[in-house]
C-alpha positions in Angstrom: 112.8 116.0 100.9 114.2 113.2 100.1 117.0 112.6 96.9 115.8 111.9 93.6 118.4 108.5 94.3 117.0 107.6 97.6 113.5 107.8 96.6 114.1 105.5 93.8 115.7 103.0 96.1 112.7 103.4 98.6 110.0 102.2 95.7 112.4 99.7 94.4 112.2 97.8 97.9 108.7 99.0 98.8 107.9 97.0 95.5 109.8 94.0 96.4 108.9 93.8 99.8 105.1 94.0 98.4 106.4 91.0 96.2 108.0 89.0 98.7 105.0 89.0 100.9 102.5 87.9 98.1 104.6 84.7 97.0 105.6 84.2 100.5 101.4 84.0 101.4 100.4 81.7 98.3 103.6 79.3 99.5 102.0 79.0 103.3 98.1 78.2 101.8 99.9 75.8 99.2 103.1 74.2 101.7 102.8 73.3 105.0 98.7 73.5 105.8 98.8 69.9 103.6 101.2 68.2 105.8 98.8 66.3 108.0 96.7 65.3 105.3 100.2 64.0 102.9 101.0 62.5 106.0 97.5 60.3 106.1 97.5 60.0 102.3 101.1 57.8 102.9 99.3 55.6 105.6 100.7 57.2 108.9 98.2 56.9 111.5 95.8 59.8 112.5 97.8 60.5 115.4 100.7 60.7 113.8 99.1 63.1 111.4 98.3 65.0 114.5 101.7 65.5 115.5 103.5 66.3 112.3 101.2 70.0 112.8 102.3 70.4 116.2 106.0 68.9 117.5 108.1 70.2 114.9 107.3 73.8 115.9 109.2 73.5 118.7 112.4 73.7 116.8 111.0 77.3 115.6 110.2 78.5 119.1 114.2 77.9 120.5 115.3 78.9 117.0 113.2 82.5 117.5 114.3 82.8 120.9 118.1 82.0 120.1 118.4 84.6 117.0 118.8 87.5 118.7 122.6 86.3 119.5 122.9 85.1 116.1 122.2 88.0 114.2 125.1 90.2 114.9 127.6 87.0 113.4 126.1 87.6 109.8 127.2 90.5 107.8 123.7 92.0 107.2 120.2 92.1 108.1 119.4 90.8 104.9 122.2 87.9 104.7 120.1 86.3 108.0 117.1 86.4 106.6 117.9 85.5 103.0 119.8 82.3 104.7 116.6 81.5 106.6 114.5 81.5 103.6 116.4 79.7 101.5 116.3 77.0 103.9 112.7 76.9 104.3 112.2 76.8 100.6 114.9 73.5 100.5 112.9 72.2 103.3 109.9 71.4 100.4 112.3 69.4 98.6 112.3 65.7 100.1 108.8 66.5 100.4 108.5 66.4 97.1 110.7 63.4 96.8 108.3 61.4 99.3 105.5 62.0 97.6 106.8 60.5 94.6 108.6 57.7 96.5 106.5 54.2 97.3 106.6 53.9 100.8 108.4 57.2 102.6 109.1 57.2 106.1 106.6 59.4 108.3 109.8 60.2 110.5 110.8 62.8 106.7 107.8 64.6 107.7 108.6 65.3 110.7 112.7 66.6 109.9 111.0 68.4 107.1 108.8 70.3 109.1 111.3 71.1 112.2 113.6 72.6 109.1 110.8 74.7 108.0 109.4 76.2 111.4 113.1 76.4 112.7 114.5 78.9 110.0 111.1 80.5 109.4 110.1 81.3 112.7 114.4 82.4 113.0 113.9 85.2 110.5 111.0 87.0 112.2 113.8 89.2 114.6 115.8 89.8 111.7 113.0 91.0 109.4 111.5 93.4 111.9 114.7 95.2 112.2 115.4 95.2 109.1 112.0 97.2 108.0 113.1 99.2 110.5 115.8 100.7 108.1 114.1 99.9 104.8 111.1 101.9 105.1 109.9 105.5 106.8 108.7 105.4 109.8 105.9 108.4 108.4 104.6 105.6 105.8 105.0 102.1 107.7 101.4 101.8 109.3 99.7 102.5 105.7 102.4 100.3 103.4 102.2 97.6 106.1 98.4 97.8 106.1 98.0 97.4 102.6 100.7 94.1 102.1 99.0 92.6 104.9 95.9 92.8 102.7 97.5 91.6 99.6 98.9 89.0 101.8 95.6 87.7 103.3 94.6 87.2 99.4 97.6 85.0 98.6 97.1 82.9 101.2 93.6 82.4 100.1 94.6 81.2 96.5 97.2 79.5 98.0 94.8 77.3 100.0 92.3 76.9 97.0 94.5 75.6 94.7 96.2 73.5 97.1 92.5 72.1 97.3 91.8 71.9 93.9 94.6 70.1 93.0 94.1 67.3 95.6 90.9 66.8 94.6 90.5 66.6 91.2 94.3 64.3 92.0 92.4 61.9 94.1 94.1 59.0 95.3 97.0 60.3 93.4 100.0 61.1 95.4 101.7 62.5 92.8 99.5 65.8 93.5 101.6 66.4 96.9 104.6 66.0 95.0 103.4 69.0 92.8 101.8 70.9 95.4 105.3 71.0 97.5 106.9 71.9 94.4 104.9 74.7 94.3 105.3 75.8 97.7 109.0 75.9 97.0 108.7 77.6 94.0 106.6 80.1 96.0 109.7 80.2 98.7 112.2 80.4 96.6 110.8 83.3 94.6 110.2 85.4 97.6 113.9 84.5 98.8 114.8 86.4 95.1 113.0 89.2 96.1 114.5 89.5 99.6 117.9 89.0 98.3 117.5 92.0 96.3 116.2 94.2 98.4 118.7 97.0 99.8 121.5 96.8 102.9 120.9 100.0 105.0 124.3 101.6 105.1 125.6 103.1 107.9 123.2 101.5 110.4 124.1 100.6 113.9 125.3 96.8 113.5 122.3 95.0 116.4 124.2 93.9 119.6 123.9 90.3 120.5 121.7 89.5 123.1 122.1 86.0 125.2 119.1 83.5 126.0 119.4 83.7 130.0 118.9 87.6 129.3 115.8 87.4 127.2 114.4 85.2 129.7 115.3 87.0 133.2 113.8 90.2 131.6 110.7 87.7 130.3 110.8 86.6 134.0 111.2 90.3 135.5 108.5 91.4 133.7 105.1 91.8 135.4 103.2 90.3 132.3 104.7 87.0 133.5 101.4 85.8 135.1 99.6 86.8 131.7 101.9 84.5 129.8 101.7 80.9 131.7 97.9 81.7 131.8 97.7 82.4 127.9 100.1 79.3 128.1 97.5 77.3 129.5 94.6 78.4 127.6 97.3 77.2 124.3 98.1 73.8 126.3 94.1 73.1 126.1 93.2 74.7 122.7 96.1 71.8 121.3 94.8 69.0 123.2 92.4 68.2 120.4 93.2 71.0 117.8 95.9 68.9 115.9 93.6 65.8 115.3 90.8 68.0 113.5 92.2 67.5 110.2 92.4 63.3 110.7 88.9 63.7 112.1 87.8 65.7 109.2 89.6 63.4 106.3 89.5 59.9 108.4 86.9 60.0 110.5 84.4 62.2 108.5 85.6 60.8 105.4 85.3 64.6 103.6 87.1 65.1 100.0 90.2 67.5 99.6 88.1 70.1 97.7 85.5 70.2 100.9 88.6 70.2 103.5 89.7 73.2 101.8 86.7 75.1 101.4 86.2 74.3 105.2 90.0 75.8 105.3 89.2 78.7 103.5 85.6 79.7 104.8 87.6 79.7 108.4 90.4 82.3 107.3 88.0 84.3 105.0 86.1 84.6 108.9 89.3 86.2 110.4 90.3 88.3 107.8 86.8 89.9 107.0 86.5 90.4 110.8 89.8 92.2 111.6 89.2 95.4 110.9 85.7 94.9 113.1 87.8 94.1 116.3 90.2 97.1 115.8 87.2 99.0 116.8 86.2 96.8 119.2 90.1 97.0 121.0 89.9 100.7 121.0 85.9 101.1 122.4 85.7 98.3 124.1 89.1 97.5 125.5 91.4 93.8 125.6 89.6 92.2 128.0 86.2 92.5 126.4 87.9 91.4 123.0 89.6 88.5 124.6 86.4 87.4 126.6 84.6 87.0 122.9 87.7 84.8 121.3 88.3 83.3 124.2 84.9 82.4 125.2 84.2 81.6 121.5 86.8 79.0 120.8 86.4 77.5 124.2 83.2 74.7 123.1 84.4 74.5 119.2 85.6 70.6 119.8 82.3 70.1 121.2 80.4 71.3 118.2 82.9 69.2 115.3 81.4 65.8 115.7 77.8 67.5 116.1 77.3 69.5 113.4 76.4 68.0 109.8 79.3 69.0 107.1 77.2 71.8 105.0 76.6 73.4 108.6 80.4 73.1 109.3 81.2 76.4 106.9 79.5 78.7 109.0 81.3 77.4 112.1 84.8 77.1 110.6 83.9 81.2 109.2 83.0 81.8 113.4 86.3 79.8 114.8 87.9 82.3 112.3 86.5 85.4 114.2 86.8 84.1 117.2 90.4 82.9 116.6 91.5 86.4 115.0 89.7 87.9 118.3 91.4 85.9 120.4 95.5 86.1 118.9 94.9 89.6 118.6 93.6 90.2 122.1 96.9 88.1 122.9 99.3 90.3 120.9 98.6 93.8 122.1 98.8 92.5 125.8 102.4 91.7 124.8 102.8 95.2 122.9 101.7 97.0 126.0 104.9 96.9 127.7 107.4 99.6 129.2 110.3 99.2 127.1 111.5 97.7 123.8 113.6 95.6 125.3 110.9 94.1 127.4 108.4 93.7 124.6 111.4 91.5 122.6 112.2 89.3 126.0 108.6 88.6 126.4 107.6 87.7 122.4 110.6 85.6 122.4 110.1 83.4 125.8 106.3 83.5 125.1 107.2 82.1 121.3 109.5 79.6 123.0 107.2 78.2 125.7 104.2 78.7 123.9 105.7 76.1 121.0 106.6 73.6 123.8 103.3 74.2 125.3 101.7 72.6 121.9 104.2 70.1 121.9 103.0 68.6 124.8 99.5 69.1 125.2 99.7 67.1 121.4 101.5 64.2 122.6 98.9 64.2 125.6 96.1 64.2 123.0 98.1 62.3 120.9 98.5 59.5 123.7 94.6 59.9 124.7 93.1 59.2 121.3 95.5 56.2 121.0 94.4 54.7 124.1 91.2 55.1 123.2 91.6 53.2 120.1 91.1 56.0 117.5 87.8 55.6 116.5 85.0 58.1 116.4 84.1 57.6 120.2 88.2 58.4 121.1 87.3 61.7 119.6 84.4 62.4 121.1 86.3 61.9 124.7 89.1 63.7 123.4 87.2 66.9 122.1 85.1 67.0 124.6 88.4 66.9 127.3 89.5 70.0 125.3 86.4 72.1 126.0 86.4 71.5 129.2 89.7 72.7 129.4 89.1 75.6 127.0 86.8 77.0 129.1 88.2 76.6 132.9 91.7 78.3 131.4 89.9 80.7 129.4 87.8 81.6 132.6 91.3 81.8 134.3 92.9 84.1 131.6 90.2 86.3 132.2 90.2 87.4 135.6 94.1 88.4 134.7 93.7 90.1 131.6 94.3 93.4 131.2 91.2 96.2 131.1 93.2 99.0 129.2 91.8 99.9 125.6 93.7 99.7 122.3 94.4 103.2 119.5 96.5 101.2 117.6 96.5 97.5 116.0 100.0 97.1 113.9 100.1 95.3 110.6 100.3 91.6 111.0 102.5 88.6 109.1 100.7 85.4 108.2 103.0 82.9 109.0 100.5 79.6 109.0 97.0 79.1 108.9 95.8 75.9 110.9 92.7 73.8 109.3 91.1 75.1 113.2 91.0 78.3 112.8 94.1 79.1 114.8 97.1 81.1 113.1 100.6 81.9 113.4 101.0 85.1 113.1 103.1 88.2 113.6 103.2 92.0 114.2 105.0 94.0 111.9 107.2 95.5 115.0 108.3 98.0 112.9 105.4 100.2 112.6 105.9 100.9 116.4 108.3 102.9 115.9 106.1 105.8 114.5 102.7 104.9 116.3 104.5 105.4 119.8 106.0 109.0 119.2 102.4 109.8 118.2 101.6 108.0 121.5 99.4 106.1 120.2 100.5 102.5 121.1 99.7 102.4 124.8 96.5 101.0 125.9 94.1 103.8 127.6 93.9 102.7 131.2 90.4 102.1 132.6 88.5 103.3 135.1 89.7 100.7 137.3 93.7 101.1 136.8 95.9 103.9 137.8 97.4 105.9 135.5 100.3 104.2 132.6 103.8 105.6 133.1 105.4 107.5 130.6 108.0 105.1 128.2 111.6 106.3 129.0 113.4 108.0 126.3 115.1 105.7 123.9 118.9 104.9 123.7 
């Protein structure tokens, strides 16, 4: 049983948790899914738009793989990640200020953006542990479950009044200024509700853990093949993936209110379909769910300048599926691991590498289209470089991923939704805790593998 006291704490935070994760959704459909079309609406070039949705996460992938030695210098769990948010809400600010300004610098965009991927991306370690503590490990799965959902509808009216707004604004710039606002407002109110959620007292203070040791784990680890090919399938998938959105607004010449239905037909896709590949990951197995993302994303570039706009809604709603298929496939490879401390090595290198990965297959795109002279034939070369790409890495990744079946699929976090389909997401590590003493984690072997070993006991 637990005391009347404690159980009124547990639905305090349980409450505020659910709170923080629906403002924290409607601020990622309203904030940082504009950027590239904010940076086209102040003139900056289409490749340049292209790059202000890929480069600056880099700074979030060495922030995320750094934290774990930061977070034992702060006094709390919650002090981390109340910092982190509180940065990321600020980080809307000189947005705001640019959009209202006559001629802003496309270089603010690009600051802006590293700020908000670097402490965003910087909280995820800190968060999971912190759940950890917060909330029983006989309720996580099901309270999870249910803010994820709550979530996946805050982003969605998120993005559709982001849309609106643009496009009954026009021309109007002042619209960004408001829709950043917003976005920080959405920020800032879910840093309130983090801040006032509880310290877990008596808790084990985490042990720092250095860079070169997450990464010679990462590198000990034999999942290390599996990430430099998923790193190569990423490396092609961003090779065109970044320019979609100046395709779509420049090239295509669509209105705000159409780029955002387009946005939100393609996340309505991957939500609807998740609890369909559950299934699919426990009857069917990884490798037959990552064969249909995989397989699925692979011609996409080929099919954008081909298919009339009205036809584009059903294929953004498919990329969806296929792009939920295909990062879920990708996650519970990582998840089937030996060891915490393996699983945490490999998220964080595979974060890391995987954000520098974008970086530069963008600037290659980037570079290409330019070349090319950005018109509508540049694209066409360029998208049609991606598939071929797509496909020969995907075809790769295959033949190395793994054949074991899924019981479990954890919770996830939205932490961005790209106008491709793609997201960044996260599992909720925390509900491991209870899913693997139930053994119910570990992917069933197949026919074809030996045996899994047992996990050791836990220290």
């Amino acid at each position: 049983m637990i005391p009347g006291g404690e159980r009124t704490r547990l639905r305090r935070d349980l409450r505020l948790i659910t709170a923080d994760g629906v403002v924290f959704s409607v601020h990622v459909g309203l904030g940082e899914t504009y950027l590239a079309a904010f940076a086209l609406a102040i003139g900056a070039s289409a490749v340049t738009a292209g790059l202000v949705a890929a480069l600056p996460m880099v700074a979030g992938g060495v922030l995320q793989l750094i934290a774990p030695s930061l977070l034992p210098r702060f006094p709390s769990y919650r002090s981390y990640v109340v910092l982190g948010a509180a940065i990321q809400a600020v980080s809307f600010l000189p947005l705001v200020a640019a959009a209202l300004a006559s001629d802003p610098p496309p270089a603010l965009l690009f600051v802006c953006a590293a700020i908000y991927w670097a402490a965003g991306l910087a909280t995820a370690p800190g968060w999971n542990a912190w759940m950890t503590q917060l909330v029983p490990a006989r309720i996580r799965s099901s309270y999870f479950g249910r803010r994820q959902a709550v979530a996946q509808v805050g982003v969605l009216v998120g993005l559709g009044a982001g849309g609106l707004l643009l496009d009954l604004a026009g021309s109007d710039r002042r619209a960004f200024a408001i829709l950043f606002a917003a976005a920080f407002a959405g920020r800032a109110a879910s840093t309130y509700f983090i801040s006032r959620q509880s310290v877990a007292l008596g808790r084990p203070r985490p042990h720092a853990i250095r860079v070169r040791d997450l990464l010679g784990r990462a590198w000990r680890s034999p999942s290390r093949e599996l990430i430099v090919t998923i790193l190569i399938v990423h490396f092609s998938v961003n090779l065109a993936s970044p320019f979609f959105t100046p395709f779509l607004l420049v090239e295509l010449d669509v209105s705000y209110g159409v780029f955002m239905s387009l946005l939100a037909a393609n996340f309505a896709g991957k939500i609807a379909t998740y609890p369909l590949l559950g299934r699919i990951a426990r009857r069917a197995g990884l490798r037959q769910l990552m064969a249909i993302g995989g397989l699925g994303i692979a011609p996409l570039p080929l099919f954008w300048p081909a298919v009339p706009v009205p036809y584009l809604f059903l294929l953004q709603c498919l990329a969806g599926m296929c792009w939920a298929a295909f990062e879920l496939s990708v996650m519970l490879s990582f998840l089937d691991v030996s060891d915490d401390p393996e699983r945490t090595s490999l998220l964080a290198t595979f974060h890391c590498l995987n954000s520098a990965a974008v970086a530069a297959a963008s600037l290659g795109g980037g570079a290409l289209l330019a070349l090319l002279g950005q018109d509508r034939s540049a694209y066409l070369i360029l998208f049609a470089v991606s598939a071929i790409a797509r496909l020969v890495s995907v075809s790769v990744l295959l033949a190395r991923a793994r054949r074991g079946m899924a019981v479990e699929v954890p919770p996830l976090r939205i932490l961005a939704v790209r106008p491709w389909g793609e997201a960044v997401v996260r599992p909720v590590i925390a509900t491991l805790d209870l899913a693997r003493r139930l053994g119910r984690v570990k992917l069933r072997p197949s026919d074809e593998e030996p045996a899994e070993r047992s996990d050791p006991p836990r220290r």
